[in-house]
MARMARLO-338854 format. One record per residue (C-alpha): residue number from 1; x, y, z; residue in three letters. Coordinates in nm, 4 decimals, always signed. Example, Ala and Ser with C-alpha at 12.3 -4.5 7.8 and 13.67 -1.06 7.14 Angstrom:
REC    n         X         Y         Z  res
REC    1   +1.2300   -0.4500   +0.7800  ALA
REC    2   +1.3670   -0.1060   +0.7140  SER
This chain:
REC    n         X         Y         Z  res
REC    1   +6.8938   -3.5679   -2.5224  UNK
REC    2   +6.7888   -3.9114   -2.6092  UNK
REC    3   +6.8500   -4.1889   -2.3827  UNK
REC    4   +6.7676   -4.5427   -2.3651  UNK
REC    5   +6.4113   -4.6244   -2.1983  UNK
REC    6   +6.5122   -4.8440   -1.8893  UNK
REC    7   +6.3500   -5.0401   -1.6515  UNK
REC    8   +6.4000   -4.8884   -1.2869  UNK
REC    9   +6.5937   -5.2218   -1.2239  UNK
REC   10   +6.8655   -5.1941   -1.5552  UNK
REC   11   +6.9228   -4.8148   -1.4511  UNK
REC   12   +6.9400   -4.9045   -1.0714  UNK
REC   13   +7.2528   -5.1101   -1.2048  UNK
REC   14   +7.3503   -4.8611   -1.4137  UNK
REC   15   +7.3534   -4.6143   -1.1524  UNK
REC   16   +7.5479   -4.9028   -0.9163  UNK
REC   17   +7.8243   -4.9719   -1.2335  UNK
REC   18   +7.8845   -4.5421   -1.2537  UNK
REC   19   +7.9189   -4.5264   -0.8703  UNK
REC   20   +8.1434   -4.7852   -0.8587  UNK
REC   21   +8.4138   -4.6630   -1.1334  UNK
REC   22   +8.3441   -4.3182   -0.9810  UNK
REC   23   +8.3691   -4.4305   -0.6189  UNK
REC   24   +8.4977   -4.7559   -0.5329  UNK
REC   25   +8.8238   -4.6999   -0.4339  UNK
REC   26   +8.7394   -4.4272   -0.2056  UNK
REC   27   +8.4322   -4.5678   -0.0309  UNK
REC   28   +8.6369   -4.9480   -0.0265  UNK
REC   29   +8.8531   -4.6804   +0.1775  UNK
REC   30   +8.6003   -4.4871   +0.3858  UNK
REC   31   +8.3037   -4.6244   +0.4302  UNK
REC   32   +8.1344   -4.4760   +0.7249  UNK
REC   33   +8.2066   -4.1236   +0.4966  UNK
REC   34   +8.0299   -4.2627   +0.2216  UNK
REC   35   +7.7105   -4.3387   +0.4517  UNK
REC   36   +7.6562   -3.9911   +0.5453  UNK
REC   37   +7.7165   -3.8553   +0.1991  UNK
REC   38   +7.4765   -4.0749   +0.0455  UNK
REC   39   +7.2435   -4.0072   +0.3134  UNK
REC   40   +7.2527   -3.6432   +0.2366  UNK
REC   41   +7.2365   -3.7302   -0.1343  UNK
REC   42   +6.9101   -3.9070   -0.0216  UNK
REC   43   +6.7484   -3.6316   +0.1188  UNK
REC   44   +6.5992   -3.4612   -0.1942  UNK
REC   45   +6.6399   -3.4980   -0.6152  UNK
REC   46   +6.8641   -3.1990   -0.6018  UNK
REC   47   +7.0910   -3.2928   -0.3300  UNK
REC   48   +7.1563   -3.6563   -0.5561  UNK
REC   49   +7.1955   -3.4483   -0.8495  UNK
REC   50   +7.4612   -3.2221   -0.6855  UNK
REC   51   +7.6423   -3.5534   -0.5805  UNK
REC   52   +7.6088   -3.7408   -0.9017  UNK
REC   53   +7.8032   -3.5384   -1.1562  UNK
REC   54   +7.9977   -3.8856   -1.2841  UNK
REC   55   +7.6399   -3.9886   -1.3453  UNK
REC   56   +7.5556   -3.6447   -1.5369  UNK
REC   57   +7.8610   -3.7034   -1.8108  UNK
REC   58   +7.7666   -4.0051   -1.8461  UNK
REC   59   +7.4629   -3.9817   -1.9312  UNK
REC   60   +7.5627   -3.6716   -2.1819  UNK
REC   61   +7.8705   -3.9016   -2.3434  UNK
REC   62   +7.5613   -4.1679   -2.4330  UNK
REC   63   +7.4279   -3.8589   -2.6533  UNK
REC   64   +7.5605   -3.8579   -3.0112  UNK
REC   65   +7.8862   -3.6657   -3.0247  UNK
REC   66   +7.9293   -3.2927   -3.0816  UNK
REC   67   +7.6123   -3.1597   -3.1153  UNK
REC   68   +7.4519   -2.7367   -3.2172  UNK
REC   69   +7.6905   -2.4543   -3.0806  UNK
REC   70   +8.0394   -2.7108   -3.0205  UNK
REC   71   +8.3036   -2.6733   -3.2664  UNK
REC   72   +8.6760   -2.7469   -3.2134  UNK
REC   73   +8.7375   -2.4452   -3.0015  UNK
REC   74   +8.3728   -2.4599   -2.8506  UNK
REC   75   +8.4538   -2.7826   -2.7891  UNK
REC   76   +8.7607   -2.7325   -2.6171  UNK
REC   77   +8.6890   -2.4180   -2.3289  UNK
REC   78   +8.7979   -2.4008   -1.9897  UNK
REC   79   +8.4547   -2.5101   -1.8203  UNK
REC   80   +8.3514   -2.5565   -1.4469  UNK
REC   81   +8.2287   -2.9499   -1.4470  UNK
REC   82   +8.0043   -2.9045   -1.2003  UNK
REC   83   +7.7520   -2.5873   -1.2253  UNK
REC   84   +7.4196   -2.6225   -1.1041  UNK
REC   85   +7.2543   -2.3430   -0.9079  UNK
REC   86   +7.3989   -2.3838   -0.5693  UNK
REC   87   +7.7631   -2.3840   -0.6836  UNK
REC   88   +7.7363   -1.9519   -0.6862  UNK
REC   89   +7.8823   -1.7876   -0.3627  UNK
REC   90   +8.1091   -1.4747   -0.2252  UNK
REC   91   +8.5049   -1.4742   -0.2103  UNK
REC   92   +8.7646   -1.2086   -0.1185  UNK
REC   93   +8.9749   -1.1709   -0.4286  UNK
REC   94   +9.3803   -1.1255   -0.4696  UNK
REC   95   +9.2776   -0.7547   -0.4331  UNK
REC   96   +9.0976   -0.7630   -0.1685  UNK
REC   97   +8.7390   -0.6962   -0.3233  UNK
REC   98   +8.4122   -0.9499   -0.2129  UNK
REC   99   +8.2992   -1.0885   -0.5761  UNK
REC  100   +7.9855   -1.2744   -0.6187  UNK
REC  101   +8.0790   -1.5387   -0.8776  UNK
REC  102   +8.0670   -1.8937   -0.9287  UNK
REC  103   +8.2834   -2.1036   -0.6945  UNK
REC  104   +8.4090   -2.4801   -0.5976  UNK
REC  105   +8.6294   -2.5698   -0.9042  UNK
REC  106   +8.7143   -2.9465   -0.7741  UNK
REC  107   +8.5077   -3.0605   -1.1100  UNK
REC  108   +8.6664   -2.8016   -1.3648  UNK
REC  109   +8.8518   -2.9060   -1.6653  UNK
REC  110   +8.8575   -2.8225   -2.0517  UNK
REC  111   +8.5486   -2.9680   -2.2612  UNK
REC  112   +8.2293   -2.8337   -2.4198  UNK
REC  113   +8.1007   -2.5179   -2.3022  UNK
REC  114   +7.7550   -2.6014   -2.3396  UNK
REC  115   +7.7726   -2.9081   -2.0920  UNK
REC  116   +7.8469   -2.6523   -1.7891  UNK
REC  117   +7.5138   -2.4604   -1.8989  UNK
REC  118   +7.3216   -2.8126   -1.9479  UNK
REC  119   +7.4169   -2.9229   -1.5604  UNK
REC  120   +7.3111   -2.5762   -1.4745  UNK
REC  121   +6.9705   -2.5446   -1.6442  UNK
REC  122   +6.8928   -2.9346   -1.5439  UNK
REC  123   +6.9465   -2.7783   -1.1500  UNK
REC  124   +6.7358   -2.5538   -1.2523  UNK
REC  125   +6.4175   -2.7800   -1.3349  UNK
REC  126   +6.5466   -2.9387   -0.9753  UNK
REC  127   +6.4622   -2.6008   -0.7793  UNK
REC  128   +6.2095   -2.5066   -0.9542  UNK
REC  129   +5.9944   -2.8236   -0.9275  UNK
REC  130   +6.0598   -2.7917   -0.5649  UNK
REC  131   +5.9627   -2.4646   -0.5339  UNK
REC  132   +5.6285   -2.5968   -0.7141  UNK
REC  133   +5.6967   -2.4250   -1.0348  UNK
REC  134   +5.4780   -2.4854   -1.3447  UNK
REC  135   +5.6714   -2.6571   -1.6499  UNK
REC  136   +5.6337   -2.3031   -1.8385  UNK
REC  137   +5.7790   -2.1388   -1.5270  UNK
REC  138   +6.0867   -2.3175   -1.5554  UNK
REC  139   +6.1193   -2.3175   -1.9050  UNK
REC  140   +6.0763   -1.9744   -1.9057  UNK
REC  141   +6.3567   -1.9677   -1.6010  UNK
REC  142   +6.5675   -2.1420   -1.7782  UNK
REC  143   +6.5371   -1.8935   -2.0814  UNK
REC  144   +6.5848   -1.5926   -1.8435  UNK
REC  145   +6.9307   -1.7727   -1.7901  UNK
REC  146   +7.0254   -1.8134   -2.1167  UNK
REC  147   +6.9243   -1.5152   -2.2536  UNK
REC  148   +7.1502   -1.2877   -2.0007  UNK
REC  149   +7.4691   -1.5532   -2.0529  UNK
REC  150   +7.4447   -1.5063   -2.4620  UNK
REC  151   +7.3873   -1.1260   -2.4074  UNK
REC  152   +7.7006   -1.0831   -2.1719  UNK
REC  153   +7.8915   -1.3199   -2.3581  UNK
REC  154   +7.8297   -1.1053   -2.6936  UNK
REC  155   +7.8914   -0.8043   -2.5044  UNK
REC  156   +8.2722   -0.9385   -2.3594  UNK
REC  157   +8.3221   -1.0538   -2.7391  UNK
REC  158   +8.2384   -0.7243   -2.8886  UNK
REC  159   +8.5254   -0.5692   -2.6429  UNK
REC  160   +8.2874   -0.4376   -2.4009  UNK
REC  161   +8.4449   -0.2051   -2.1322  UNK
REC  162   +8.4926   -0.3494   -1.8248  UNK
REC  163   +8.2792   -0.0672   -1.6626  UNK
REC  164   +7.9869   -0.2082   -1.8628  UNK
REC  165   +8.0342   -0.5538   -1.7586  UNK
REC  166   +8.1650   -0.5396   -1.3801  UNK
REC  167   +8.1596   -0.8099   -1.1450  UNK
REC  168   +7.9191   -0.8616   -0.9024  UNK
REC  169   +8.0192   -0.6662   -0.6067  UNK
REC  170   +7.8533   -0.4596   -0.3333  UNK
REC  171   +7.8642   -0.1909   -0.5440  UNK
REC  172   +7.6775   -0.3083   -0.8144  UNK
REC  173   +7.5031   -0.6683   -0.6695  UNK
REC  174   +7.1139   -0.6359   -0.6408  UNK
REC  175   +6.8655   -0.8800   -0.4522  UNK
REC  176   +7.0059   -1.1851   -0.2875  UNK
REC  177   +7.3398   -1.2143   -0.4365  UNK
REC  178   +7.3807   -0.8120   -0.2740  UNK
REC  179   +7.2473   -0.9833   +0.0777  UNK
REC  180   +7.5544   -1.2563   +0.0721  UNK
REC  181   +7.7708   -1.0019   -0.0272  UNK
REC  182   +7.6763   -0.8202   +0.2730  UNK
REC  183   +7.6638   -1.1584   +0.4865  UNK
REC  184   +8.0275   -1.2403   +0.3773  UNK
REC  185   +8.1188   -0.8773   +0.4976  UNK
REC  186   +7.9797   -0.8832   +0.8388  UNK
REC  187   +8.2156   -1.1871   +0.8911  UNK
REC  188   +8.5575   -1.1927   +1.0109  UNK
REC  189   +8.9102   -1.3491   +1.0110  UNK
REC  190   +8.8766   -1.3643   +1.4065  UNK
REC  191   +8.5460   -1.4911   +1.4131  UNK
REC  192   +8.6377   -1.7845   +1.1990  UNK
REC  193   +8.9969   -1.8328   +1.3947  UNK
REC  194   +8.7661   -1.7975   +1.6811  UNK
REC  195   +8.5690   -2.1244   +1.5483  UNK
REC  196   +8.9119   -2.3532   +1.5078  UNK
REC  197   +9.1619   -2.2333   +1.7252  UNK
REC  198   +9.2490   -2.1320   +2.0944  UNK
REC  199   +9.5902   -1.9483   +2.2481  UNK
REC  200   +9.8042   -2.1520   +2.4631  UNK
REC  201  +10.1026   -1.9763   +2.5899  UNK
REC  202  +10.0797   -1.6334   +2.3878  UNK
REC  203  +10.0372   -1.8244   +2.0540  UNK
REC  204   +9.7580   -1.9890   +1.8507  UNK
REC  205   +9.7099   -2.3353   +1.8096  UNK
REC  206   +9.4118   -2.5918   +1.6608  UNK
REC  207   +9.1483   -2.6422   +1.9400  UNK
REC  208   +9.0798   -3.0074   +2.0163  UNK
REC  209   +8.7307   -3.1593   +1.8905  UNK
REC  210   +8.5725   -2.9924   +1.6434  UNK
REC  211   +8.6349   -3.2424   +1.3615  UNK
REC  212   +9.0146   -3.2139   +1.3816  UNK
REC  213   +9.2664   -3.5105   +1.4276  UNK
REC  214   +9.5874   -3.4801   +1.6232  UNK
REC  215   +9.8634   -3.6340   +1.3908  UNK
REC  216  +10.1172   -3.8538   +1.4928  UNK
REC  217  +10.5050   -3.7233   +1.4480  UNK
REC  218  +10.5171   -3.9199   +1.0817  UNK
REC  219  +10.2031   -3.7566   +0.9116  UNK
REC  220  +10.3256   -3.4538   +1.0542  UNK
REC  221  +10.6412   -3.4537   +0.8749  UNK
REC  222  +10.4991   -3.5649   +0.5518  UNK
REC  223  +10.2078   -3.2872   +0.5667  UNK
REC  224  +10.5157   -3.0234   +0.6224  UNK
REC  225  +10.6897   -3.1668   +0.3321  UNK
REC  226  +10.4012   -3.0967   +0.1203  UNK
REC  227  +10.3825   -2.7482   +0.2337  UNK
REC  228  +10.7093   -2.6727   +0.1358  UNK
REC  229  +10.6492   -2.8721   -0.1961  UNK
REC  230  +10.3268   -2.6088   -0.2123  UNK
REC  231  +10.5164   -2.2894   -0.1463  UNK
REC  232  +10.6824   -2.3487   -0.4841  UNK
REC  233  +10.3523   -2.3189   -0.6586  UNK
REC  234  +10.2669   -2.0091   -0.5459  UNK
REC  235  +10.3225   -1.6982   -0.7450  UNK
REC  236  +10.5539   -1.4246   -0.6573  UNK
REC  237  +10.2766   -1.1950   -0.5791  UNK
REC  238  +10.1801   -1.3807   -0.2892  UNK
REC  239  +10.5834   -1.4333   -0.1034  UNK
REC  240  +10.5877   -1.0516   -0.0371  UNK
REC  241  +10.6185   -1.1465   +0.3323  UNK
REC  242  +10.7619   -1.4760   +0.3851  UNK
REC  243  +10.6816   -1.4759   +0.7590  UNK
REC  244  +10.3191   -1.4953   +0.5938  UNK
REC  245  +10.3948   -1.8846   +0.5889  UNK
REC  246  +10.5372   -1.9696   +0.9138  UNK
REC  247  +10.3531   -2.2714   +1.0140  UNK
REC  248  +10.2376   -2.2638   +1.4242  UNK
REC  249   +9.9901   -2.6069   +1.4140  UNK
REC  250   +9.8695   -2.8478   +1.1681  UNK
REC  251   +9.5851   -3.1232   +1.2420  UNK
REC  252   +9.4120   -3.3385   +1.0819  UNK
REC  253   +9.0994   -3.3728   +0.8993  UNK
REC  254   +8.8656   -3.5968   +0.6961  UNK
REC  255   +8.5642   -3.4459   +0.4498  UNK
REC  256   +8.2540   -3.5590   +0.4440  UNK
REC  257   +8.0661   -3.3637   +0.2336  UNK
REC  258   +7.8957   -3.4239   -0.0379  UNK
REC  259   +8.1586   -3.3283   -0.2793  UNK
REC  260   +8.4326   -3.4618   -0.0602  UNK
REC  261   +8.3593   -3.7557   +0.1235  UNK
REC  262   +8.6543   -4.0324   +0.1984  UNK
REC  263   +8.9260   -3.8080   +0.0852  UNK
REC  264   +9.1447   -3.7101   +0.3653  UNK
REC  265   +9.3217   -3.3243   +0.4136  UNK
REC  266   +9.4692   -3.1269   +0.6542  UNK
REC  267   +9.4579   -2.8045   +0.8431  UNK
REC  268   +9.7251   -2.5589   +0.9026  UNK
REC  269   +9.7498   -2.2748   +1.0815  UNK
REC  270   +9.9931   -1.9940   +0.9516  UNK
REC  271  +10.1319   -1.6360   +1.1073  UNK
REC  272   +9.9432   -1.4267   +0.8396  UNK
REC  273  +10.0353   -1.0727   +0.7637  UNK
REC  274  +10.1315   -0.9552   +1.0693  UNK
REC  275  +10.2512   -1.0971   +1.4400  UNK
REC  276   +9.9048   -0.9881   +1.5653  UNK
REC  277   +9.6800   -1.3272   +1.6458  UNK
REC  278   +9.3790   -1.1855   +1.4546  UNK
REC  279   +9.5623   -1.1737   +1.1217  UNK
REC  280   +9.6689   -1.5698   +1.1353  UNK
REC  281   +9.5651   -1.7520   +0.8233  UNK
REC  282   +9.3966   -2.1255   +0.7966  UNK
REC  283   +9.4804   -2.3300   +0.5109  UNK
REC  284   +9.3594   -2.6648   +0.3645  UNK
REC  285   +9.5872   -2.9267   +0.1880  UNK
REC  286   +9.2962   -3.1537   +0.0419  UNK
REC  287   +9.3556   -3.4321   -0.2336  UNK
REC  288   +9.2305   -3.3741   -0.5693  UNK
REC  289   +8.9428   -3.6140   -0.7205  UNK
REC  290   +8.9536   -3.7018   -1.0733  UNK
REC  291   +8.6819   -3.4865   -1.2927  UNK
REC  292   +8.3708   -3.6726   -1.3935  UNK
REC  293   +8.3956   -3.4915   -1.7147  UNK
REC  294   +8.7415   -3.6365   -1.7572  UNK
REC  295   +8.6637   -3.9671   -1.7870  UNK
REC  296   +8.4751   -3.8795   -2.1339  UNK
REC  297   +8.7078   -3.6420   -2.2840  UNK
REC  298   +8.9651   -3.8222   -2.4601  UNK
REC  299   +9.2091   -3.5679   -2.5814  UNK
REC  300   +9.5599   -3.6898   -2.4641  UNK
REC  301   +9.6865   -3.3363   -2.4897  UNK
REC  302   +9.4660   -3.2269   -2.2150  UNK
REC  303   +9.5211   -3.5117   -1.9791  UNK
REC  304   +9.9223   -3.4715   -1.9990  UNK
REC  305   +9.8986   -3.0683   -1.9445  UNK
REC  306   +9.8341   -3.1603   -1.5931  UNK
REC  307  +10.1244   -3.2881   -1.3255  UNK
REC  308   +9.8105   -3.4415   -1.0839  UNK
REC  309   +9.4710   -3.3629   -1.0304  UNK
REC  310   +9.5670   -3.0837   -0.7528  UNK
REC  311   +9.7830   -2.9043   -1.0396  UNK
REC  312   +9.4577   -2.9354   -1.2566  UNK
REC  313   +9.2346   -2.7714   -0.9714  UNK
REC  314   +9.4542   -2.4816   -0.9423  UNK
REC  315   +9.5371   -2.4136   -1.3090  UNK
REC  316   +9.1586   -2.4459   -1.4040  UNK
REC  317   +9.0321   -2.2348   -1.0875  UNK
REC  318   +9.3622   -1.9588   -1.1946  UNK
REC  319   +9.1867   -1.9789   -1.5437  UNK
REC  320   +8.8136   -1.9129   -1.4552  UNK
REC  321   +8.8266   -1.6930   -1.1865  UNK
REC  322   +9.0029   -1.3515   -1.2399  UNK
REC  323   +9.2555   -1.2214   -0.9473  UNK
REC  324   +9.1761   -1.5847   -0.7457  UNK
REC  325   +9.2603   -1.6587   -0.4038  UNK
REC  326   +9.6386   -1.5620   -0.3130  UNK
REC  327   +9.7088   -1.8781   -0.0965  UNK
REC  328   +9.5714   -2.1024   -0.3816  UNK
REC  329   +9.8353   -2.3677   -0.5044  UNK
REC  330   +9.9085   -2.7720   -0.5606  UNK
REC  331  +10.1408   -3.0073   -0.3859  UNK
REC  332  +10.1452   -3.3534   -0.3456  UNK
REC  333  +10.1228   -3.6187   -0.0393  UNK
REC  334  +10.1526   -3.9742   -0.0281  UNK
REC  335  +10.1795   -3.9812   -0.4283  UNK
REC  336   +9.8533   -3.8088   -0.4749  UNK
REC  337   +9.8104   -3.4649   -0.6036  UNK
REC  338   +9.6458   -3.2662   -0.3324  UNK
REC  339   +9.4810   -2.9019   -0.3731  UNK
REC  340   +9.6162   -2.6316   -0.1044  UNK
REC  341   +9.3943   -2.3180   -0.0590  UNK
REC  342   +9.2853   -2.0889   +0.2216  UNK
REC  343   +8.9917   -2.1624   +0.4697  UNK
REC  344   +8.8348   -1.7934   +0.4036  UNK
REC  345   +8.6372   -1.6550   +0.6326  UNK
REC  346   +8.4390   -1.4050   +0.4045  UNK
REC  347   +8.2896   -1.7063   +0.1576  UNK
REC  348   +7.8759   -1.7153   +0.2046  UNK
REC  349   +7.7166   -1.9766   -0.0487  UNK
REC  350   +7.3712   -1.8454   -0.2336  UNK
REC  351   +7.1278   -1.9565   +0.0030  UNK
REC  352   +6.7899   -2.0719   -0.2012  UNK
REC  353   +6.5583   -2.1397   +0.0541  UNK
REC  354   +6.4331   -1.8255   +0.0505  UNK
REC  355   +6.4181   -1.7405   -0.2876  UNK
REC  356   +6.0290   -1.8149   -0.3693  UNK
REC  357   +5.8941   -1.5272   -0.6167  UNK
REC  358   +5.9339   -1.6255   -0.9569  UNK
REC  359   +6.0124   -1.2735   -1.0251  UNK
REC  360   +6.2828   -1.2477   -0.8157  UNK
REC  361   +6.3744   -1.5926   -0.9034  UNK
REC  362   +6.4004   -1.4637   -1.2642  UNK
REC  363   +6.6582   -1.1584   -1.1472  UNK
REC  364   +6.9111   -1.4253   -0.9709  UNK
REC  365   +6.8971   -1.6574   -1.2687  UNK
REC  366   +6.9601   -1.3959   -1.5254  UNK
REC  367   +7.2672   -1.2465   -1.2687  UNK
REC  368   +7.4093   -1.6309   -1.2746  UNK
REC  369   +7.3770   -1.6277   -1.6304  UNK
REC  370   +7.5915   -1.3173   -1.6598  UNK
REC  371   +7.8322   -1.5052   -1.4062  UNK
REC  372   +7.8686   -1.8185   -1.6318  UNK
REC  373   +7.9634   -1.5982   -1.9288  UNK
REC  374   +8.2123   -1.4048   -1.7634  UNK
REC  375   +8.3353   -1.7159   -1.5890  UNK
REC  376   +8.3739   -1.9044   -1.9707  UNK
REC  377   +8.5498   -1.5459   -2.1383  UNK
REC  378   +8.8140   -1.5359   -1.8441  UNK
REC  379   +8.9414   -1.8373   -1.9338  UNK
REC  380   +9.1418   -1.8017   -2.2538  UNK
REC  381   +9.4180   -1.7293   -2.4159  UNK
REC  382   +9.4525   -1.3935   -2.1647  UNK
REC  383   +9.4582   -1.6851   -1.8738  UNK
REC  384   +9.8167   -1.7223   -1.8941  UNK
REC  385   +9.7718   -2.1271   -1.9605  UNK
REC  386   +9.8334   -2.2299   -2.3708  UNK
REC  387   +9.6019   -2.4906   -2.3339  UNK
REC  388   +9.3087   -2.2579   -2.4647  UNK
REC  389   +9.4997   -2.0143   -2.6806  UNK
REC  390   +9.2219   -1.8026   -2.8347  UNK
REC  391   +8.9419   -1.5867   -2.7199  UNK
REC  392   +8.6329   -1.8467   -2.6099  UNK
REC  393   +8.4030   -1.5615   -2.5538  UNK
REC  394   +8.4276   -1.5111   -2.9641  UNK
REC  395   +8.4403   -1.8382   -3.0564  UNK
REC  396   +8.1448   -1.9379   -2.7909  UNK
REC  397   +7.9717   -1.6097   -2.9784  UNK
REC  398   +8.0431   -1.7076   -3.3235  UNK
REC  399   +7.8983   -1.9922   -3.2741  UNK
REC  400   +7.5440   -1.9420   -3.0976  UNK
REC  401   +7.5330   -1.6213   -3.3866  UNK
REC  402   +7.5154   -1.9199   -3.6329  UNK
REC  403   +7.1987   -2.0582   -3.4726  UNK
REC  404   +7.0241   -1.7851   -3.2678  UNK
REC  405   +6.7344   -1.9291   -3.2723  UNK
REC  406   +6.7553   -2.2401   -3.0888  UNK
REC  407   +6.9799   -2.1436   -2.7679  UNK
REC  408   +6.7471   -2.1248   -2.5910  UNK
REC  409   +6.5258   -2.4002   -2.6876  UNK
REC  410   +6.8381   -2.6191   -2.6322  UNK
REC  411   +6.9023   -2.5947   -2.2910  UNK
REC  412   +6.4744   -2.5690   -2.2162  UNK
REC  413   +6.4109   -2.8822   -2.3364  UNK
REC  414   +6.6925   -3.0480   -2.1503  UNK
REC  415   +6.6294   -2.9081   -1.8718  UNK
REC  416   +6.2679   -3.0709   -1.8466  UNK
REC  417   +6.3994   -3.4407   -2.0176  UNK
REC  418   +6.7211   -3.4176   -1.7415  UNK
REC  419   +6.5348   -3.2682   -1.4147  UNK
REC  420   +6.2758   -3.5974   -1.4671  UNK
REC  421   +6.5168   -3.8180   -1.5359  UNK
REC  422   +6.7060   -3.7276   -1.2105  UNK
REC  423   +6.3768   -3.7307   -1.0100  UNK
REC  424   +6.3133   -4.0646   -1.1099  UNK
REC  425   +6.6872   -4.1947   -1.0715  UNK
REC  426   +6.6775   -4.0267   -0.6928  UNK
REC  427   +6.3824   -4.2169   -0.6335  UNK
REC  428   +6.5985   -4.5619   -0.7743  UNK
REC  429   +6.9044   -4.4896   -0.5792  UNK
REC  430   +6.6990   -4.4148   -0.2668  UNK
REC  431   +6.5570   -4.8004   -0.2956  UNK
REC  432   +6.9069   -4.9022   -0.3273  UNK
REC  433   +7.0522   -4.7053   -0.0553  UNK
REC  434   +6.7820   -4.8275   +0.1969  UNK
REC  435   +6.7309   -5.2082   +0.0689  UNK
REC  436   +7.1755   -5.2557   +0.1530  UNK
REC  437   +7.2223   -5.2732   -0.2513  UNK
REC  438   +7.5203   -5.0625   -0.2794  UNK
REC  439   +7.8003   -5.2721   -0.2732  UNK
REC  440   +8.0618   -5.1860   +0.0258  UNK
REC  441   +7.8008   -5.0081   +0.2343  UNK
């Protein structure tokens, strides 16, 4: 990519401008939330990079447009928005099976498919530098990764069994993404109710502390309005039991993650499957954030497919991830479009700390690159959603077939020019943080 040389002070404002159309309301809002997730974001090159996707896009919508490998279908694919190496994990599917896959789709919309594998390679020059990885080491990383996505996206295109393509599971996992598989199933629905809850009077109800709120009688009745609004969303599949949804508490909450800082949500406890305690179910109702990626694609007909931006977390996440969660859905609250899905008890992130050996490095890199390419072919015209009505894994192979060569290469190079260029901009926005330069803090 080729971006304007800056002085550290004109991309310190630059930086400041981005933040500001991509935060300001929110931190005007919440400001206290704001301090800890830029203090976090502070605390290493990768951690800013994982909280900076609005800078990311636009950085890539400075690029000249289109570019090797996008066409008007490549162009236009279900992608995740925000995939850099930590955003892999476990879940418990709609059939009850632990996957390994990618996960947190609060970023996902419809654009290029090779900007998902840009932010991921980029994330990988991150890890690797801190791991004290040689340039060639990463490059060559970063090749591992593309190499395995091309091969199992070729394979899905060429109509590939599913036996010769399965998901990760515990079955057929290996190395570290087999150990969170098996950390995610030494976990339990009790331990986690265990965690958030407490029985008063033979029933279960939100322990006090912990990060929860008590609500007052109004915000009560509008979260319970929104759950009904929610249960409408759901698909038939998952009202087998409509006990399932019997609501017993509801409290507050406010995020303050990285990803989610300043945007309020709500916990609520439900009866579950069953009248036993152990099977109750914890839910979130969370608002939606607008897409960093949205903001640079300008295709009317994908910003009026979506109701709100909780509609658009739910139909993307239905789209990329096969059999998703059961309790995922949309409602709204307070005019916003807010995303509802289950707190789950069995979901383990990919922990990298101690992933050191470039060899084995190598083996979780080219098992995320198999993960991206399944993640891209689910989402298609076999999705149910007519927003993407053809097959992207044949249209995504079509077009790397037409210039083999330089996949790889591709995402390499960017990988070094992006991982420096967010070294250095951590660096800026760590002198702005600590010298009171961002506005509202």
């Amino acid at each position: 990519m080729s971006v304007p040389q800056l002085s550290a002070e004109q991309r310190g404002e630059e930086i400041l401008a981005v933040f500001d159309t991509a935060f300001g309301e929110l931190l005007a809002a919440d400001p206290a939330a704001f301090r800890v997730k830029f203090r976090k974001m502070a605390a290493s090159a990768f951690a800013f990079y994982r909280g900076t996707a609005c800078l990311f896009y636009h950085d890539l919508a400075a690029e000249k447009r289109g570019g090797p490998y996008l066409d008007d279908r490549t162009s236009r694919v279900w992608i995740h928005g925000d995939l850099h190496a930590e955003n892999f994990g476990t879940y418990m599917d709609a059939t009850g099976r632990l996957i390994f896959n990618v996960n947190d789709f609060d970023e996902a919309y419809v654009g290029p498919f090779t900007w998902d594998l840009k932010r991921f390679a980029a994330s990988m020059a991150l890890i690797g530098y801190a791991k004290a990885l040689s340039d060639d080491q990463i490059g060559e990383l970063v090749t591992v990764y593309a190499t395995a996505y091309r091969e199992r996206v070729h394979a899905l295109a060429t109509g590939a069994k599913s036996d010769e393509v399965p998901p990760f599971t515990l079955d057929t996992a290996q190395g570290p993404l087999l150990d969170a598989l098996r950390d995610a199933r030494s976990l339990t629905r009790f331990g986690l109710l265990d965690s958030m809850t407490e029985i008063r009077d033979f029933e279960r109800r939100f322990a006090p502390g912990g990060g929860s709120i008590e609500l007052d009688a109004a915000t009560r009745y509008k979260v319970l309005a929104a759950f009904d609004g929610y249960l409408e969303t759901l698909p038939e599949s998952s009202l087998a039991r409509p006990d399932s949804y019997r609501v017993k508490d509801v409290v507050g909450r406010r995020g303050i993650g990285i990803g989610s800082a300043g945007l309020p949500s709500y916990n609520i406890l439900l009866e579950g499957n069953s009248d036993a305690l152990e099977n109750d179910v914890v839910i979130y109702i969370k608002q939606a954030q607008t897409p960093a990626v949205s903001r640079h694609i300008t295709d009317p007909a994908i910003r009026e497919y979506f109701q709100h931006e909780g509609h658009r977390t739910v139909i993307s996440q239905r789209a990329l991830q096969a059999h998703a969660d059961p309790w995922l859905g949309w409602t709204e609250l307070d005019g916003a479009g807010q995303l509802v899905a289950e707190v789950s008890p069995y979901a383990v992130d990919l922990d990298w700390g101690d992933i050191d050996d470039p060899e084995e490095i190598a083996a979780v890199v080219a098992d995320l690159g198999r993960s991206t390419a399944t993640m891209h072919a689910a989402a298609d015209d076999q999705s149910g959603e007519s927003l993407v009505p053809f097959s992207t894994e044949r249209a995504i192979d079509a077009a790397i077939a037409a210039e083999e060569a330089g996949f790889a290469e591709l995402l390499v190079d960017f990988a070094h020019e992006y991982g420096a260029r967010a070294r250095t901009d951590h660096q800026i926005f760590v002198d702005l943080f600590r010298n009171g330069r961002i506005p509202g803090l």
